[in-house]
C-alpha positions as a Markdown table, in Angstrom:
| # | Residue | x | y | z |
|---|---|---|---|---|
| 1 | Unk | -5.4 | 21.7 | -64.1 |
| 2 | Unk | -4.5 | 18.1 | -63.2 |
| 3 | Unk | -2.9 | 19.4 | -60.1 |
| 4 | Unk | -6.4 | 20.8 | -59.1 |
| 5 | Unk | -8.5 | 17.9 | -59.7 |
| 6 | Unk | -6.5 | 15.9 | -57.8 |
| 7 | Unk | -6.5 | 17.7 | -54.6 |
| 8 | Unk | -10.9 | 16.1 | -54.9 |
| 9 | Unk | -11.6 | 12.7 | -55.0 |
| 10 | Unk | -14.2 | 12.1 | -57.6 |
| 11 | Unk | -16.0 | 9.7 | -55.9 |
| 12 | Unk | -16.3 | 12.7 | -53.0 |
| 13 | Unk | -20.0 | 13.3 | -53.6 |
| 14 | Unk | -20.1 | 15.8 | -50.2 |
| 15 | Unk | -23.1 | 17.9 | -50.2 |
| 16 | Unk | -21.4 | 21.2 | -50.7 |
| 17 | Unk | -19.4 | 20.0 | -53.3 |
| 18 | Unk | -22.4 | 18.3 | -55.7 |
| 19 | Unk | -25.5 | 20.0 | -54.2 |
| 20 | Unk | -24.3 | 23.6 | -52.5 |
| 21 | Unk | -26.4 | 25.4 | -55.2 |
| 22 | Unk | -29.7 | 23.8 | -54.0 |
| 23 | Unk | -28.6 | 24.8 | -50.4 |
| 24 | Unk | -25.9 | 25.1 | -47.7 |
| 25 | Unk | -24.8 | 22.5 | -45.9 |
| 26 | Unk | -24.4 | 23.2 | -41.8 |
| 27 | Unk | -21.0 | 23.7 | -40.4 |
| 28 | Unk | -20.4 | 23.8 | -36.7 |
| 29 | Unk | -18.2 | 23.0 | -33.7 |
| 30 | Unk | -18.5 | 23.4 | -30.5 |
| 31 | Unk | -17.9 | 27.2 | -30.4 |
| 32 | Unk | -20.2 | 27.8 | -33.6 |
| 33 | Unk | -22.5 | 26.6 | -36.4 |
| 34 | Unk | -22.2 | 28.1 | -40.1 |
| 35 | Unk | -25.6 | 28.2 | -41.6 |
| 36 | Unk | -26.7 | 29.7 | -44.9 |
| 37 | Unk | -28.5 | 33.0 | -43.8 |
| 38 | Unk | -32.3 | 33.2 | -42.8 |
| 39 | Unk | -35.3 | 36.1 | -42.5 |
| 40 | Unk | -34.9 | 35.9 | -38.8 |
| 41 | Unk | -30.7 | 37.5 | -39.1 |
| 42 | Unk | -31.8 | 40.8 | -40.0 |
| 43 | Unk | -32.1 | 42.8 | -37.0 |
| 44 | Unk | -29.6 | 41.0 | -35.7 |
| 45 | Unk | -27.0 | 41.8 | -38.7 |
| 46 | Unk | -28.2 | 44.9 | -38.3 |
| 47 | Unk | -27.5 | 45.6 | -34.8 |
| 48 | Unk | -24.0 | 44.0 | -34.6 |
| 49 | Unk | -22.4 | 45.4 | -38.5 |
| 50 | Unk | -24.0 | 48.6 | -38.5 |
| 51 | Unk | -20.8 | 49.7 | -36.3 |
| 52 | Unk | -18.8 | 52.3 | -36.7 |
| 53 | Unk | -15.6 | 50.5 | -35.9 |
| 54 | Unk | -16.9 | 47.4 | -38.6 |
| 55 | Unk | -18.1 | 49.7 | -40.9 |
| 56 | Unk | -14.5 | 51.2 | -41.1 |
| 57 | Unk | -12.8 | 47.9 | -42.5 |
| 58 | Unk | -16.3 | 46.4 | -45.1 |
| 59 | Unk | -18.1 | 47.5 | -47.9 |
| 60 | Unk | -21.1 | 49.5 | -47.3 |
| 61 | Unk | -23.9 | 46.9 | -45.9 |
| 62 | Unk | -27.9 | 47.5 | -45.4 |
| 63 | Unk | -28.2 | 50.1 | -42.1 |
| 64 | Unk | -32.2 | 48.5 | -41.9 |
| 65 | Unk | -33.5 | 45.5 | -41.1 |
| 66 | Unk | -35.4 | 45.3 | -44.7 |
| 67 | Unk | -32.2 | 46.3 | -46.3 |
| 68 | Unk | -30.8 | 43.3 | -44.6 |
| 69 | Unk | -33.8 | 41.2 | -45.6 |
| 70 | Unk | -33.3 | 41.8 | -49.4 |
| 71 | Unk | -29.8 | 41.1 | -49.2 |
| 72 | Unk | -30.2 | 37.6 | -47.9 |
| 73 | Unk | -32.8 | 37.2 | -50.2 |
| 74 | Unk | -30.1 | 37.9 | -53.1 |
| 75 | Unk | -27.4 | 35.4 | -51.3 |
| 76 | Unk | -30.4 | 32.9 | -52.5 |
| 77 | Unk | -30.6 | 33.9 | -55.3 |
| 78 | Unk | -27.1 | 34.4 | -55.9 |
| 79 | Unk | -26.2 | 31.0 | -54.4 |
| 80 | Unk | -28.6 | 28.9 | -57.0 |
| 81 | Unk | -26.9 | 31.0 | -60.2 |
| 82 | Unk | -23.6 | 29.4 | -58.1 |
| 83 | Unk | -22.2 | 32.8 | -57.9 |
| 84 | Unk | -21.9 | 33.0 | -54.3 |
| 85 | Unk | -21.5 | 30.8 | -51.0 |
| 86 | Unk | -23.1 | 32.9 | -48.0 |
| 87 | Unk | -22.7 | 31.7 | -44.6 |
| 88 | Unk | -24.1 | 33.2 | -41.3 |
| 89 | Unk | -21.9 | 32.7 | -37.8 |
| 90 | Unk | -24.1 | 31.6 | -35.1 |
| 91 | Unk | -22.1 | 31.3 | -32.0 |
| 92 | Unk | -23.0 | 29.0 | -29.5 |
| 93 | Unk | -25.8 | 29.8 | -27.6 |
| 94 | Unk | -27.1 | 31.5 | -30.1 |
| 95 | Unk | -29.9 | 31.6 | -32.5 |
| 96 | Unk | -29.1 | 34.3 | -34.8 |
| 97 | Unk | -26.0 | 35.4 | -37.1 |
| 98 | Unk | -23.6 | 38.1 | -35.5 |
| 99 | Unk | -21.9 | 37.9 | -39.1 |
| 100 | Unk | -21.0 | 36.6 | -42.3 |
| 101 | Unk | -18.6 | 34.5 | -44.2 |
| 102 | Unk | -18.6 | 34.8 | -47.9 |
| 103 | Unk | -17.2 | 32.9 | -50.6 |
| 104 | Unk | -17.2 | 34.1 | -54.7 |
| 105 | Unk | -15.5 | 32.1 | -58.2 |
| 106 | Unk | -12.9 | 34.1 | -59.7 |
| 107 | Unk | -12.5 | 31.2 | -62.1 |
| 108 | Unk | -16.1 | 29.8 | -63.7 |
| 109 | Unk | -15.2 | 26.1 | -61.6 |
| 110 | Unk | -14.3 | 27.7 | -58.4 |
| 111 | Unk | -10.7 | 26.6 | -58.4 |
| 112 | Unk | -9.8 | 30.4 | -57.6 |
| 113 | Unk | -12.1 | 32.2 | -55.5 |
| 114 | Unk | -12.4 | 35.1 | -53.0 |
| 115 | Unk | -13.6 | 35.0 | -49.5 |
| 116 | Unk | -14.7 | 38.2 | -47.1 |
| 117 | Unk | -15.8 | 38.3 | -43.8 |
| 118 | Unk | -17.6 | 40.6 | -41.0 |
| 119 | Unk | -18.1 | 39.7 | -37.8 |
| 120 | Unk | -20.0 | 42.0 | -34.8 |
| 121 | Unk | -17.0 | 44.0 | -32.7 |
| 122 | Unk | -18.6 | 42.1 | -29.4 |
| 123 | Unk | -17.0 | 39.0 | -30.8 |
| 124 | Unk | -13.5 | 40.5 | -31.6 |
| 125 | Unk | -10.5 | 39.0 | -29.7 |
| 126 | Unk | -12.4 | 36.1 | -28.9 |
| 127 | Unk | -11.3 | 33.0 | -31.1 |
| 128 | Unk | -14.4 | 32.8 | -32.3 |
| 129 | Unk | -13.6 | 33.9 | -36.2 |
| 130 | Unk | -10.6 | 31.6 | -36.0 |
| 131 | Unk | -12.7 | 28.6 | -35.6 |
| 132 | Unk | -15.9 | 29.6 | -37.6 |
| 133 | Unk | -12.7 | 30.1 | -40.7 |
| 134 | Unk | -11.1 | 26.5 | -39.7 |
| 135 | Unk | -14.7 | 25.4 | -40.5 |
| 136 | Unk | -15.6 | 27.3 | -43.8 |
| 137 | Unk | -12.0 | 26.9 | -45.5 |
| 138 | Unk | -12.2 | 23.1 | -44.4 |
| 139 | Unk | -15.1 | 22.7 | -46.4 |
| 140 | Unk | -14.6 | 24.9 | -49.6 |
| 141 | Unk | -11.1 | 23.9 | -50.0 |
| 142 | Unk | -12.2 | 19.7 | -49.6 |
| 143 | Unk | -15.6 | 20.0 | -51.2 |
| 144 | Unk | -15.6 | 22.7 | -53.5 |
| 145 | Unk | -12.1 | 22.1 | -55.3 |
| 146 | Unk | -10.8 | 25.4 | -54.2 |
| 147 | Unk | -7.3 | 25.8 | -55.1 |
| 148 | Unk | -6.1 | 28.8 | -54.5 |
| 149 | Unk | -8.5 | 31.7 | -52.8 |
| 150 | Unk | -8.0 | 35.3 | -52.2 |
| 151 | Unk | -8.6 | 38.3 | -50.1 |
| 152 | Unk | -8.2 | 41.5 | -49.5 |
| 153 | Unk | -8.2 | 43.4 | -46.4 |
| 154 | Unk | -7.9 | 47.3 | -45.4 |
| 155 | Unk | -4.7 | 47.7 | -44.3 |
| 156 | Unk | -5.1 | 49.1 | -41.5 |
| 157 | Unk | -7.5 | 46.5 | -40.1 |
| 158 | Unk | -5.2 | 44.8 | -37.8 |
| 159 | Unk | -7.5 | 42.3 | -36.6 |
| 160 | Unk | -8.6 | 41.4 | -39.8 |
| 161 | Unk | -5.1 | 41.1 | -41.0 |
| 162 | Unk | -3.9 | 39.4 | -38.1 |
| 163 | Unk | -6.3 | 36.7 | -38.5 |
| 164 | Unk | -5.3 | 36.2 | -42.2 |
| 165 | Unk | -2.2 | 35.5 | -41.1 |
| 166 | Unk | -2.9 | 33.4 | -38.2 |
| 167 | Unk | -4.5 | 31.4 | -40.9 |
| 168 | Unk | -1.9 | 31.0 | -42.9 |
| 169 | Unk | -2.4 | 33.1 | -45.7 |
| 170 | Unk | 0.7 | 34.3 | -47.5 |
| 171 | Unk | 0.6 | 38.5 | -47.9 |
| 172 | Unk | 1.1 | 38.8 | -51.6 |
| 173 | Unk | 1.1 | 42.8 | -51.6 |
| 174 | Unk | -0.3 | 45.8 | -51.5 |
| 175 | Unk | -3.3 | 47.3 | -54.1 |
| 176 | Unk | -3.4 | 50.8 | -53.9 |
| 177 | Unk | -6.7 | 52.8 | -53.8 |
| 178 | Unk | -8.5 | 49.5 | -53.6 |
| 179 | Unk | -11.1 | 50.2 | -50.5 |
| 180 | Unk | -13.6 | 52.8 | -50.8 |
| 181 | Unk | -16.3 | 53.4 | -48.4 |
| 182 | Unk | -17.9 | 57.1 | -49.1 |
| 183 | Unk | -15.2 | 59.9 | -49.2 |
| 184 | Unk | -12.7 | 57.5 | -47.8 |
| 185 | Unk | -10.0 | 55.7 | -50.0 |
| 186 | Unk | -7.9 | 53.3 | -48.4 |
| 187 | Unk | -5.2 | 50.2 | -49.4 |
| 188 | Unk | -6.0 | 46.6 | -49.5 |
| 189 | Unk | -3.7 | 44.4 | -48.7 |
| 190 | Unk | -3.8 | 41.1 | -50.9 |
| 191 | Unk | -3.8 | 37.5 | -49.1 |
| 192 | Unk | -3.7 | 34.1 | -50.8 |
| 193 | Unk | -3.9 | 30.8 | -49.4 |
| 194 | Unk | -3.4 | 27.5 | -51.8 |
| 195 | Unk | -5.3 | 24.5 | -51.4 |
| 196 | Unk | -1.8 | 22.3 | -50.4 |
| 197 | Unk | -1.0 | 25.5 | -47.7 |
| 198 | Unk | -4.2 | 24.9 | -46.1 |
| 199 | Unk | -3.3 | 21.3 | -46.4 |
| 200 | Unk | -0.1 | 22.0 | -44.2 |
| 201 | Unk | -1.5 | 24.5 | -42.3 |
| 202 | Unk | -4.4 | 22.0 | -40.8 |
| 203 | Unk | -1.5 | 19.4 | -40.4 |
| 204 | Unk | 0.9 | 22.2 | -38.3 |
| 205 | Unk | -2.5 | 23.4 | -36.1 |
| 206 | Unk | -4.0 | 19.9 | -35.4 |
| 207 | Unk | -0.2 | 18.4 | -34.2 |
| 208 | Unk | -0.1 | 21.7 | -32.4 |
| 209 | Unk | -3.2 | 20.9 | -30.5 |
């Protein structure tokens, strides 16, 4: 425990960290800005994760525009009760969210938590998640004391995969059974990355650049 409150300076009083229940913070480069979600990203969630090819690799997600609708209107929700942290990626250029970036607490103080992601298949391949991830992991890691956090992906998403790595999660193994979507029953692969690997990470990437 004293390792993990010492990765925050208490006198940090960022907005996500103190405030995030109230409402999300922007994030945003030049490529991107993470926003929490609005009315106005419905039809456009709808019309870019309503995919075939993305449905393969998430959880079932609203196929309507209402459906789409109520389910931001539960991040809201969700996100005062501090049981969730929903972003929407707005590329540049853009005014509405092609996709989402979530964040959950395992643990009750968000020291371990989950993150997924979906992102529209027009924006695969093009660098874009990579950044919009820099900008999210940046921020929960720094502001929300985030030590260690965790996904899981279908194994046989290789993008998805691929851009775990690229990020420098560590693949921890391999839970059987653990997708299902419909008759389909696939394996997750487990990821982890620790608050002192992203710590490195950022250090390796920014020399790098």
């Amino acid at each position: 425990m004293a390792l993990r409150k010492s990765l925050v300076d208490p006198s940090d009083r960022s907005p996500l960290r103190t405030d995030w229940r109230a409402g999300l913070p922007e994030l945003h480069d030049d490529a991107a800005t993470l926003r929490e979600l609005r009315r106005g990203d419905a039809q456009s969630l709808v019309a870019h994760l309503d995919r075939a090819r993305v449905l393969k690799y998430i959880a079932r997600c609203p196929t309507t525009s209402a459906g789409f609708v109520r389910f931001i209107r539960w991040t809201h929700a969700q996100r005062r009760k501090g049981n969730i942290a929903c972003y929407g990626i707005v590329p540049a250029g853009h005014n509405v969210a092609v996709g989402v970036i979530q964040f959950w607490p395992i643990e009750p103080d968000f020291s371990t938590a989950e993150w997924g992601f979906a992102l529209g298949e027009a924006f695969w391949g093009t660098g874009l998640f990579i950044r919009c991830a820099r900008l999210a992991l940046d921020a929960v890691f720094r502001q929300l004391g985030v030590y260690r956090l965790e996904a899981r992906a279908v194994d046989v998403n290789v993008y998805g995969n691929h851009a775990l790595a690229k990020l420098g999660a560590t693949r921890e193994g391999r839970l059987r059974g653990g997708f299902h979507s419909g008759p389909v029953i696939r394996d997750h692969v487990m990821w982890s990355i620790l608050a002192p690997d992203w710590q490195q990470h950022r250090a390796r990437t920014s020399n790098a650049n």
